[in-house]
Phi, psi and omega in degrees: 000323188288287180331327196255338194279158151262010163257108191283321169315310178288313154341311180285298214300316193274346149317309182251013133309294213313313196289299153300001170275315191280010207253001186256345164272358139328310149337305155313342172259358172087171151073148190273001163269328170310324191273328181311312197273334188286304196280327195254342145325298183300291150359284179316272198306311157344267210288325170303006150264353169266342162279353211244327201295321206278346178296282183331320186302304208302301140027277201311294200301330181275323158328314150311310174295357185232020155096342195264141174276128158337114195215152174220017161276163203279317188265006180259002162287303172327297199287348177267312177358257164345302194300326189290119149274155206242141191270186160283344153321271175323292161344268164310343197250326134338299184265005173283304160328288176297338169276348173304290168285356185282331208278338174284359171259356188093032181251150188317152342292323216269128188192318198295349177279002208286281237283320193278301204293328189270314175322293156294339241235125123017150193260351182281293184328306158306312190293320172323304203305286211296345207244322195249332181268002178252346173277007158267336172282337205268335187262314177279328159346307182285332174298323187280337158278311183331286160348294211224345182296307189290013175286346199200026224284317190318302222289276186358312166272340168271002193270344185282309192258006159300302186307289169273017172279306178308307172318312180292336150311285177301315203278316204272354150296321212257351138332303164305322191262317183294162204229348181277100187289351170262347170269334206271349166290298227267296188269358138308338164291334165271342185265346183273002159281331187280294195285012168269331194275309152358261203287343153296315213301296193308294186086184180080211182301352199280320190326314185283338158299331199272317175283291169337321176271326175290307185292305176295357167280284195341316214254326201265359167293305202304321164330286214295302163337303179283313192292279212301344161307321177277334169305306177279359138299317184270003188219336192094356189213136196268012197263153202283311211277352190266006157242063156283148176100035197301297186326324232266287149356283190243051199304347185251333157275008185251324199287325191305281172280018130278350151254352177289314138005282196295325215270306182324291184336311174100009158318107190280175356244056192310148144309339186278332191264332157300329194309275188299357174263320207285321188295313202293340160317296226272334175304296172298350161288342175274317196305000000 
C-alpha cells in the first residue's frame, strides 16, 4: 500500500504500519536484548517519521504563504514544484522529510538503531527489515524526490550527500571494531545506504546505478541473514572467531554467504558492483 500510493501523506500513515507491524515480531527472538532492540527500532522510527510529518506540516505552511493550497499528491506536487521559489519554509520542510525518512533507511545523523536492531531482531525478521521494509522508506524517499527536488535541487544533493558521506563513514568504524558477523552484515547494510543517499544525492544517470545496486542488495541481505540465522543455530554464536570449518559443517550456508560475502563487497560480477561503476561514472562526469 505504502509502495501503490501516490499521495505522501498516505504513504507515511502505511509507512508507519509498517513499523508497527514490524516491531512486534522481535519477540520471537526471545530475550531481554531482542526487546531492547524492538523498542529502540521502534523509538528511532517514531521519531524519523514524526520528522518527515513535520517536514509536510512546514510544506503545508509555505504553500499558504505564497497563496497555494497545500496538495500531497505526488504528481500534482511535481508539476508546482518548478514554479516555486521555495522559501525557508519549503526549504526547511525538505531537509525534515529526508532525515524523517533517511532515519528508516539508516542514514547519518539517525543510523544508530540500524546496526543493535539487525543484531538482535530474528534472522527471518532481519532479512524483513534489510531486504523489504527499507526499499519500501527507499521508495518514499524516491516519491519525495520525483515531487519536490525541483523546488530545490543543490540544498537536496547536498543535504543526500552530507547524509551519505557520513553514513558511509560511520558504518566503515563500526566494521573495524565489531567481531559479530551479523552486525558487521548490518553496517554493511548501513554502508550501501550512505552509497545509495550518494547516487540519489547526484541523480541523473546515477539514478540508474542507483536501482540496480537496491535490487541486487535487496536479494543478496536476505541471503546473507537467513544464512547467518542458520549458522548461529548451529555453532551458537554470533562471533566470527568461534566459526570454523562453515564449509565443512554447513556446506550449502557456507557456499551461500561466501558468495553472499563477494556480492556485499561490490565484487563483479554482481549487481552491486555494475550498480556502483555506474554511480562512479557519473560521479567523475560531474567533477
Amino acid at each position: 500500500l505504502a509502495v501503490a500510493s501516490n499521495h505522501l501523506i498516505l504513504m507515511w500513515v502505511f509507512l508507519e504500519w509498517t513499523t508497527l507491524a514490524a516491531t512486534p515480531l522481535f519477540q520471537h527472538g526471545g530475550g531481554q536484548a531482542a526487546r531492547a532492540g524492538a523498542w529502540k527500532y521502534f523509538l528511532f522510527s517514531g521519531v524519523g517519521l514524526a520528522l518527515a510529518m513535520l517536514g509536510f506540516a512546514c510544506l503545508a505552511r509555505g504553500s499558504q504563504t505564497i497563496g497555494v493550497e497545500p496538495d500531497f499528491f505526488g504528481d500534482s506536487l511535481a508539476s508546482h514544484a518548478s514554479l516555486q521559489r521555495p522559501d525557508l519554509w519549503h526549504r526547511l520542510g525538505l531537509v525534515l522529510l529526508l532525515l524523517g525518512f533517511g532515519t528508516k533507511l539508516g542514514l547519518a545523523p539517525m543510523f544508530a538503531w540500524l546496526p543493535d536492531t539487525y543484531e538482535v531482531a530474528p534472522a527471518s525478521v532481519t532479512a524483513l527489515l534489510a531486504a523489504v521494509q527499507f526499499n519500501v522508506a527507499l521508495v518514499a524517499v524516491l516519491r519525495v524526490l520525483m515531487a519536490l527536488r525541483p523546488m530545490d535541487p543543490q540544498l537536496v544533493t547536498s543535504v543526500l550527500m552530507v547524509m551519505g558521506l557520513a553514513t558511509m563513514v560511520m558504518s566503515s568504524a563500526g566494521m573495524i571494531v565489531t567481531k559479530n558477523y551479523k552486525r558487521l552484515i548490518a553496517y554493511a547494510s548501513l554502508n550501501h545506504g550512505g552509497v545509495i543517499a550518494i547516487g540519489l544525492g547526484m541523480g541523473r544517470a546515477a539514478s540508474y546505478g542507483v536501482m540496480l545496486y537496491v535490487v541486487s542488495n535487496a536479494i543478496i541481505k536476505a541471503i546473507l541473514f537467513l544464512t547467518a540465522g542458520k549458522i548461529q543455530a548451529h555453532y551458537k554464536s554470533q562471533d566470527v572467531s568461534q566459526v570454523s570449518g562453515l564449509l565443512r559443517d554447513l556446506p550449502y550456508s557456507g557456499w551461500f554467504f561466501m558468495v553472499g560475502i563477494f556480492a556485499l563487497l561490490g565484487l563483479p560480477p554482481f549487481g552491486s558492483f555494475l550498480g556502483e561503476l555506474i554511480m562512479m561514472s557519473e560521479l567523475i562526469r560531474l567533477e
